[in-house]
Each structure stands twice: as C-alpha cells, then as structure tokens.
ZAMARGU-4260 file (C-alpha; in steps of 0.2 Angstrom, whole numbers, plus 5000, padded with zeros to 4 digits):
<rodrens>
0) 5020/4904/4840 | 5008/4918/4834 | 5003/4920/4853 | 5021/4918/4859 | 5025/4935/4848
5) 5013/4943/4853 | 5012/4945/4869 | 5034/4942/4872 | 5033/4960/4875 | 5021/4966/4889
10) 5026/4950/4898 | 5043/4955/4899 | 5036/4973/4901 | 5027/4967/4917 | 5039/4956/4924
15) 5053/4972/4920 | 5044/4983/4931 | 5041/4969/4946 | 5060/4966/4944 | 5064/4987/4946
20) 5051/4988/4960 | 5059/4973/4969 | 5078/4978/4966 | 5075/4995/4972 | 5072/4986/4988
25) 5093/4984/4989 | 5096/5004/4994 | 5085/4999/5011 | 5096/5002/5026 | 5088/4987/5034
30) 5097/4969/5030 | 5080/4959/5031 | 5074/4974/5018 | 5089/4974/5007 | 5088/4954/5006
35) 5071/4953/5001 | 5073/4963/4984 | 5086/4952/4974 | 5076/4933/4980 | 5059/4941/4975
40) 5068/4947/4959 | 5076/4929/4957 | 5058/4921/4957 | 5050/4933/4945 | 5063/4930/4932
45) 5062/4911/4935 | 5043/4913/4932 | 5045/4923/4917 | 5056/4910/4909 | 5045/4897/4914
50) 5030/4905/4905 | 5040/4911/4891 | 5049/4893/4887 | 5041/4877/4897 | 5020/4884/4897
55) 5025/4886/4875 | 5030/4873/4875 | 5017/4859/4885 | 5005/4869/4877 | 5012/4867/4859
60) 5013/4845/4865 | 4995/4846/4872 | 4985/4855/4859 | 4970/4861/4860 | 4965/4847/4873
65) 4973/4859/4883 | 4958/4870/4885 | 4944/4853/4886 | 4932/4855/4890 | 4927/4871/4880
70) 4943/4870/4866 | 4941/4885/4853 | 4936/4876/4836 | 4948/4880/4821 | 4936/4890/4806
75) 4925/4900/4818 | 4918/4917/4814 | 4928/4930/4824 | 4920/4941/4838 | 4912/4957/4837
80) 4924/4967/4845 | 4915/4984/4847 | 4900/4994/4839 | 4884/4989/4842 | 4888/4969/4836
85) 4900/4967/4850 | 4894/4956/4864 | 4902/4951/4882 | 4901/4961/4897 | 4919/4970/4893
90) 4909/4975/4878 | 4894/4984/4888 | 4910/4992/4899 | 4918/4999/4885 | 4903/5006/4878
95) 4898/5014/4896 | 4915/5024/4897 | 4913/5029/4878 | 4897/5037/4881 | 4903/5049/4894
100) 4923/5047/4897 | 4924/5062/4906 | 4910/5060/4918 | 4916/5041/4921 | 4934/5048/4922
105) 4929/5063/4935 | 4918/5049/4947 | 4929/5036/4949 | 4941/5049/4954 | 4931/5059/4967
110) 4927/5040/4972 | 4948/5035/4973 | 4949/5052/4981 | 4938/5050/4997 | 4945/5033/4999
115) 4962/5041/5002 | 4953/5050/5016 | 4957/5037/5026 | 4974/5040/5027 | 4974/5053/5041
120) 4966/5037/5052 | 4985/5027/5046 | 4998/5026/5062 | 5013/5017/5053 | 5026/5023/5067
125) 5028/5008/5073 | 5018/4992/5086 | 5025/4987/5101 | 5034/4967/5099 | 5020/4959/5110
130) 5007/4965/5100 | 5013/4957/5083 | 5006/4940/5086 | 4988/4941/5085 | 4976/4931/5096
135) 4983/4922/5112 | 5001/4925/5117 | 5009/4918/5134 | 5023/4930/5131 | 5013/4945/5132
140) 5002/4937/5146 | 5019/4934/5156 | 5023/4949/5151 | 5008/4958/5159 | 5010/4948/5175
145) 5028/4956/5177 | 5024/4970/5174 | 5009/4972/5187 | 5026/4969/5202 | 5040/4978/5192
150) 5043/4991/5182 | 5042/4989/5163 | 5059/4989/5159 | 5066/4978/5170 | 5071/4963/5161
155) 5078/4972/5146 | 5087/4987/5150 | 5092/5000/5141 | 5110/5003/5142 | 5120/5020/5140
160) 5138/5020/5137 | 5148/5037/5142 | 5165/5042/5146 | 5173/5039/5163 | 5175/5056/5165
165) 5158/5060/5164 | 5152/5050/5173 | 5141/5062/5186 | 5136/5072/5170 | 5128/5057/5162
170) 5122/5050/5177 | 5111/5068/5180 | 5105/5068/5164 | 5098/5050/5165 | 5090/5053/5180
175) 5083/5068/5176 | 5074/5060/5160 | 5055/5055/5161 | 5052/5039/5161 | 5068/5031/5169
180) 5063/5020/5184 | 5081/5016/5189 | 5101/5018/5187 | 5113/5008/5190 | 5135/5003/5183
185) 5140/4987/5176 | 5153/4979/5188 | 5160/4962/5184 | 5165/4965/5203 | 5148/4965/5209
190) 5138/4949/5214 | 5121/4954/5203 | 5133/4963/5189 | 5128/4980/5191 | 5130/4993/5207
195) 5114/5005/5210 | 5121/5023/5208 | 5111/5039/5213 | 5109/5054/5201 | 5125/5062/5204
200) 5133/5043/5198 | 5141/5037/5214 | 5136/5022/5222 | 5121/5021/5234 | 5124/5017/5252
205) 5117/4999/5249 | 5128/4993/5238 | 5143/4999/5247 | 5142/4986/5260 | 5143/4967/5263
210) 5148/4956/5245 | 5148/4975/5237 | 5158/4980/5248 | 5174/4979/5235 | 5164/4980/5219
215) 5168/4995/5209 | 5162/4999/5192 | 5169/4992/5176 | 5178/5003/5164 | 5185/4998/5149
220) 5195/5010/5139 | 5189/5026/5148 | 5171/5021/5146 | 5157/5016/5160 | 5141/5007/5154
225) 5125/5012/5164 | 5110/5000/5164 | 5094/5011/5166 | 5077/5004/5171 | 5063/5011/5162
230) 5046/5013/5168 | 5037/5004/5151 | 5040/4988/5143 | 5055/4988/5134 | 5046/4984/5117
235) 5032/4996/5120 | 5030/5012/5111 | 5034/5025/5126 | 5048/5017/5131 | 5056/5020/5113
240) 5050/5040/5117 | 5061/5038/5133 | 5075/5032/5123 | 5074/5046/5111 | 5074/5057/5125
245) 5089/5051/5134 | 5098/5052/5117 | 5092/5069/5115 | 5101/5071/5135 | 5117/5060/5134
250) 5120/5065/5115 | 5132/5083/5118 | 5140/5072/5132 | 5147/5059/5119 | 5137/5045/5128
255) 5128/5031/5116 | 5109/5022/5122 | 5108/5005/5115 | 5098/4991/5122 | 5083/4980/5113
260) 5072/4996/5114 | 5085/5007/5105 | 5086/4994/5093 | 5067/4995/5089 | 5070/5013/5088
265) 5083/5014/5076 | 5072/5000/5065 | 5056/5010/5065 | 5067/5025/5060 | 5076/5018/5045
270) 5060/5009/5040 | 5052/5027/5039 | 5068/5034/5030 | 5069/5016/5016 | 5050/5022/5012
275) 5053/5041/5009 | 5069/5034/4998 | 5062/5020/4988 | 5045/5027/4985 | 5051/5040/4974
280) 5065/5029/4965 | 5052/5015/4960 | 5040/5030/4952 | 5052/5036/4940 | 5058/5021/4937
285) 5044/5013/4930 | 5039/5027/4923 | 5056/5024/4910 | 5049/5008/4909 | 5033/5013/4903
290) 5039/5026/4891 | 5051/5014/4884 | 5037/5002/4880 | 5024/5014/4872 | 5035/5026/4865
295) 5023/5039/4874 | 5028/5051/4887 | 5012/5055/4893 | 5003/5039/4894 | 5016/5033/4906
300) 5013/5046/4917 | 4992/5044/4915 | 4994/5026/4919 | 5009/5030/4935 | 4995/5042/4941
305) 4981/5031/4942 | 4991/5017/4949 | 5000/5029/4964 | 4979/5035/4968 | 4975/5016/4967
310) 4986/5012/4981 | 4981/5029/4991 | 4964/5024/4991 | 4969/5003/4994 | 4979/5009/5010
315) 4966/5024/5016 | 4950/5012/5016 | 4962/5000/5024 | 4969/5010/5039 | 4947/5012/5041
320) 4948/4992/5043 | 4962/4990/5054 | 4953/5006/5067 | 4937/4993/5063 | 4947/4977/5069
325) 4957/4985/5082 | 4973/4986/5074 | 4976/5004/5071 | 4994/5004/5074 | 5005/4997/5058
330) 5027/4993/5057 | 5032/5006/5044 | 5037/4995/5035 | 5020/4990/5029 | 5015/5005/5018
335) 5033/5002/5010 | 5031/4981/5004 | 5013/4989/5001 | 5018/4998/4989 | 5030/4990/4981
340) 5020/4973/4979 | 5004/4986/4973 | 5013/4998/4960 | 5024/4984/4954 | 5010/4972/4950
345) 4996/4983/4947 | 5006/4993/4935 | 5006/4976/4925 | 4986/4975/4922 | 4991/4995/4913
350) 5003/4987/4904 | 4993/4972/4898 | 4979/4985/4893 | 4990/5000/4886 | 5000/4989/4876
355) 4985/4983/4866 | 4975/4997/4867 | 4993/5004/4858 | 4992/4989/4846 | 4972/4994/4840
360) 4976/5013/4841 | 4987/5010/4826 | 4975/5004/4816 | 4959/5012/4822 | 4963/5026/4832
365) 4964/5028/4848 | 4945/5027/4854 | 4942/5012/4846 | 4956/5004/4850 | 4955/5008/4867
370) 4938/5000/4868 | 4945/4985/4855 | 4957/4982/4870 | 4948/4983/4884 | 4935/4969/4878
375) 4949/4958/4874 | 4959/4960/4889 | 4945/4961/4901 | 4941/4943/4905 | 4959/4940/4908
380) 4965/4955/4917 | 4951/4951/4929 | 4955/4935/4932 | 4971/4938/4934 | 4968/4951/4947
385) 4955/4940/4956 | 4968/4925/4959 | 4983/4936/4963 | 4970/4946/4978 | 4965/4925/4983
390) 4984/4921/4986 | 4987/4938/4996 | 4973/4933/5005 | 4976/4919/5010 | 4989/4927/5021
395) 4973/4931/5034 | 4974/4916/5041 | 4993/4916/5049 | 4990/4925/5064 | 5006/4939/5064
400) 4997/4958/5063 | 5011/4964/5048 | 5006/4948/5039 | 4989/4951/5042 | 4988/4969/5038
405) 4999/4968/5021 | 4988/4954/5016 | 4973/4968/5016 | 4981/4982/5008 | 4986/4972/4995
410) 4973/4962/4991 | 4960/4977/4992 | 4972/4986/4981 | 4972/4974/4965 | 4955/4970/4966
415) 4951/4989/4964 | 4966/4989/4952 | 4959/4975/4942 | 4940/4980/4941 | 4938/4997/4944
420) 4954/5007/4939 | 4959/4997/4924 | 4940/4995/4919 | 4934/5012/4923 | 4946/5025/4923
425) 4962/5021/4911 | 4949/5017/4897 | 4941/5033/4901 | 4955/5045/4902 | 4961/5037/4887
430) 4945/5039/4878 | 4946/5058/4885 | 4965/5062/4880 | 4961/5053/4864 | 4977/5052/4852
435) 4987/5064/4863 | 4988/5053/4877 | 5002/5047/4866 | 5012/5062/4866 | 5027/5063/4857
440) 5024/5048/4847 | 5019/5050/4827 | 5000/5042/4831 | 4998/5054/4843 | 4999/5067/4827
445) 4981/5056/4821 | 4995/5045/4809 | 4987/5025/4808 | 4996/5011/4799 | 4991/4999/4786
450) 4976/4989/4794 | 4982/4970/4794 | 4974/4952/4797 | 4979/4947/4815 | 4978/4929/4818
455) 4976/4929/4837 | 4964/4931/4853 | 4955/4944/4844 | 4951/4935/4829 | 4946/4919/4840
460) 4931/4911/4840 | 4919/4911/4858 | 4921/4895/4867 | 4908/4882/4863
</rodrens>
C-alpha cells in the first residue's frame, strides 16, 4: 500500500501526458491519423488501470515470492543513498554530475546539438508507393517492366474535371504542362472510354473515324473530365510535381486534378500541415501537465527542453542512418508519430525522476535530492527505457520503410532519453539551477519541510 501511494501520482502523471500526446492526434486532417489517437489513448488508460488495481493486487496475494529468487529481507539496514557511503553505479553517476553540473550540462549539450546536425540530411516530403515495401516486390518489378514500353502514367491517370465551356482553355493548359505525356475526354460513347483530343481540346483525326465515329465526349452537368497521361509513374515523386503544376494551370479556370497521384499529394501535404499543427499543441500541453504536477513553472519548461533536443538529436543521427542504409526519403508522417511516441513517453522517465528529486528536495534540498533520486530511480528508469527501445525494435524485422524507419527513431530516442538525458543532463541542470529550478514554488525560496521516516524503495534493503 505504502508503494501503491506513492508512486499513484507520477504514474498517472505519465500516463496523463501519453493520453494528451495521443489525443492531440484527433485535430489531424487525415482519418487514419485522427483514428489512431483515441485507440492508443484507450490502451494506455486500460494499462494504467491494470497496473494501478490487478499488478496491487497479485502482488499483495503473491508476497514476496514475487521477487524469488533474490526477495528483499524484512529488517535489513537501508542503503546509502549519497555521500561518500552511497554505493551502486547511479551513485558514482550522481556524484560525477555533482562534481562539475555545469561542465556535464554544457557537453552533453554541444553532444545533443551536433547530433541534430543531422537534420539537414532529413527529406520527410514524401516516398513514392512502390518503394514502401522493402526488399523484393513483384509490383514494383512489374511495374519497371511497363514502364520500360509506356509511359509512367499510363495505368493510373490523373484526371482533370473542367467546365464544358472551357474546354479548349483547359485542354491548352494541360498540354502545355511539363510532364503530360497524353490527353484525352471520357466518352461512355467510345469503345476504350476515352477519345484522344489535341491541345486545343477537339478530337484527333483518329478517333473520329470507324467505332469512334459517333462517340462524343461525356458531359454531365456542364462539366468534361480529361484523363491525362503522365510521363512518371503515378505513385512517384515527380509525377506529384506535375500535378502541382497542372493545378497551378487549370486552377483560375475553375477545373479540379484528381487521380491516385493527386490523392498522394493532397496526403503528403496535410501530413506536413498535421505536424506543424500538433507539434506545437502537444508542447504546451504537457508543459501544463508538468507544472501542475511539480507546482514549478520552470522546471517544466527545463525538463520540455531537454526532451524536444532529445528527439532532435534521435531523428538528426537517424536521417544519418537511413542516407547509410539507402533510405534517405521518409512519409511525413514519420517525424510526426516520432514525435508523438518520443515526447509523450520520454517525458515520463522526467517525470519518474523530477517527481522524486521533488520529494528529496523537500527535505534535503535540492542538490541532494536531486542525487537521492537519481540513485533510486536509476536502475528502473533504465530498464524501463531498455525494454520499451527492445519492443520498438522489434519492428525492424517487418519489412515496410515507415515501420522500419519509425522503429529507429524511436528506439534511438529513448535509449538516449533513458541513459544519457535523464542521467546526464536533467540531474545536471538541476544540480546547476539549484532551488530555482523550482520557480514560483515556496522551496524554490530554500524553504524544507520536516524530514520524516519513508518506509519504501529508499529505505530497502540490497537484494541478497
């Protein structure tokens, strides 16, 4: 019960933020997106039932057989937690960062920094359909084959809906654009469904003859539909440019451009505008999250911008892999379920830390406190970090490039979250900032509370 208590509230902390991060996914554009936020959010409240309820209470029927075979022994002498009696290897840590906070602080920073370099190398505008399965793909070889007889485009048009009355504008304009290989009128009339037309939008000599002889082009409520033949696959990158363009052309003569291609324009495009929307909403709201649970305004913000140049660094040193690996082109979507996944859960190892650091900073200010809660967190915050990079890695082995690329970012990003941010540089700048750091509280003011006995991990005994 003692453990239930005490840690109710970073778990629900943590599992607050995950939920906000997840949820903000609902003001995406894209269904698949907007879909994704409330089922992720679903699951982590299930979870955080299940380990504040069933995991209580198997524990509670277990005992401590539940830890066999190295079960703590009731009556042990408690830990060392700092000075120069404290032993463990999140001891030695804590002791390193004290020595020098500033100069850990300032090198894992230039470190973080020059990681982030790598994000000029990152091309997130988009991969062309036949290059998201990895490895063999007789699609994309049959593909190839077509395309070495035909132009790209010719399976899957693109198709331009204009007026009636504009129909010789339209067809000029089309025509004109780079990258069309071909133009032609739907007509249900027509034996193949469509009638050739030139550039000025009347029908080519060959298909005013024989079975085409009758056919005329379909208009339905004073609108023609052209099917135009680009020169690149439909699903490739520079046929999407040639859309743009012909949009650009038809647009002041009230025409539309749909077509598979336009759809994987219009994706790309509202992925890009979801990541410059979310991004920013997810920030301030766990930053409210994090001032709400240590009743600091600056800490929040410390912790928010360790965790944002965490995930620049995790997505800079990867955009270096996937050059190395011969993926340099990423969906844009990717940065954005990056970042949502990274900030969300690699604000929690902050929050498992700060919140205990917060507890020991009461009592014994806040450089020892911050060391007191680094050497009790350490072990599991590590751990913690190591299985959660194992499960995102394990996504290596399915071969689809977004999978593959997310699996990397993310499991880069909360290894270096787990052993390098949340061991190096939070228990630095905190040693650093001192009791400031939690600004406009009465502690940061140097004011301590009674010391008490705490009957939990930190007064447990090692593991025999």
């Amino acid at each position: 019960w003692l453990a239930l208590r005490g840690v109710l509230e970073p778990i629900l902390a943590s599992g607050g933020t995950v939920i906000v991060g997840l949820l903000c996914l609902m003001l995406s554009d894209l269904g698949s997106t907007a879909a994704l936020g409330p089922v992720a959010a679903v699951g982590i409240v299930c979870a955080m039932l299940t380990s504040l309820t069933f995991l209580p209470a198997m524990l509670a029927l277990v005992g401590r057989a539940a830890f066999w075979p190295r079960a703590p022994r009731r009556g042990s002498a408690p830990v060392a937690l700092t000075g120069a009696d404290a032993t463990g290897p999140w001891a030695r840590v804590g002791r390193l960062v004290a020595a020098a906070p500033k100069r850990v602080a300032a090198t894992v920073v230039v470190l973080l920094v020059a990681g982030c370099g790598g994000l000029t190398l990152l091309q997130a505008d988009g991969v062309p359909q036949s290059e998201f399965v990895l490895g063999a793909s007789q699609a994309r070889d049959g593909q190839a084959a077509l395309d070495r007889h035909f132009p790209g485009g010719s399976g899957t048009p693109t198709y331009v809906l204009a007026p009636a009355d504009q129909r010789a504008e339209v067809a000029a304009a089309v025509a004109g654009a780079d990258g069309v290989e071909g133009l032609a009128l739907v007509s249900q009339d027509s034996p193949s469904g469509s009638l050739p037309v030139d550039a000025s939008g009347e029908v080519a000599a060959e298909a005013s003859a024989g079975p085409f002889a009758d056919a005329r082009p379909t208009e339905v409520d004073g609108q023609l539909l052209f099917s135009v033949t680009l020169e690149d696959p439909a699903d490739s990158l520079e046929a999407e440019q040639t859309v743009r363009a012909l949009r650009e052309a038809v647009g002041p003569l009230d025409a539309a451009v749909g077509g598979s291609t336009a759809v994987d324009l219009d994706t790309n495009e509202t992925s890009a505008h979801d990541r410059t929307l979310i991004i920013p909403l997810v920030l301030v709201a766990i930053t409210i999250m994090l001032a709400l649970l240590l009743r600091s305004l600056l800490a929040p913000l410390v912790l928010l911008a360790t965790t944002v140049l965490s995930f620049g660094t995790a997505l800079g040193v990867s955009a270096v892999i996937f050059r190395l690996i011969d993926q340099p082109r990423s969906d844009p979507s990717v940065p954005l379920y990056a970042f949502v996944f990274l900030v969300a859960l690699g604000i929690d190892y902050n929050i498992f830390l700060m919140t205990r650091v917060r507890e020991e900073a009461l009592v014994h200010g806040t450089r020892e406190g911050t060391l007191r809660g680094l050497s009790i967190t350490g072990g599991v915050i590590t751990s913690a970090g190591v299985v959660l990079a194992a499960t995102f890695a394990a996504l290596l082995v399915i071969p689809i490039q977004f999978l593959l690329q997310l699996a990397i970012i993310v499991a880069l990003g909360v290894l270096m979250d787990a052993l390098v941010v949340r061991t190096f540089l939070v228990p630095a700048l905190a040693v650093a900032i001192g009791d400031r750091i939690w600004w406009p509280a009465a502690i940061s003011r140097g004011r301590r509370a009674a010391p008490t006995h705490r009957k939990d991990a930190s007064d447990a005994a090692p593991a025999r």
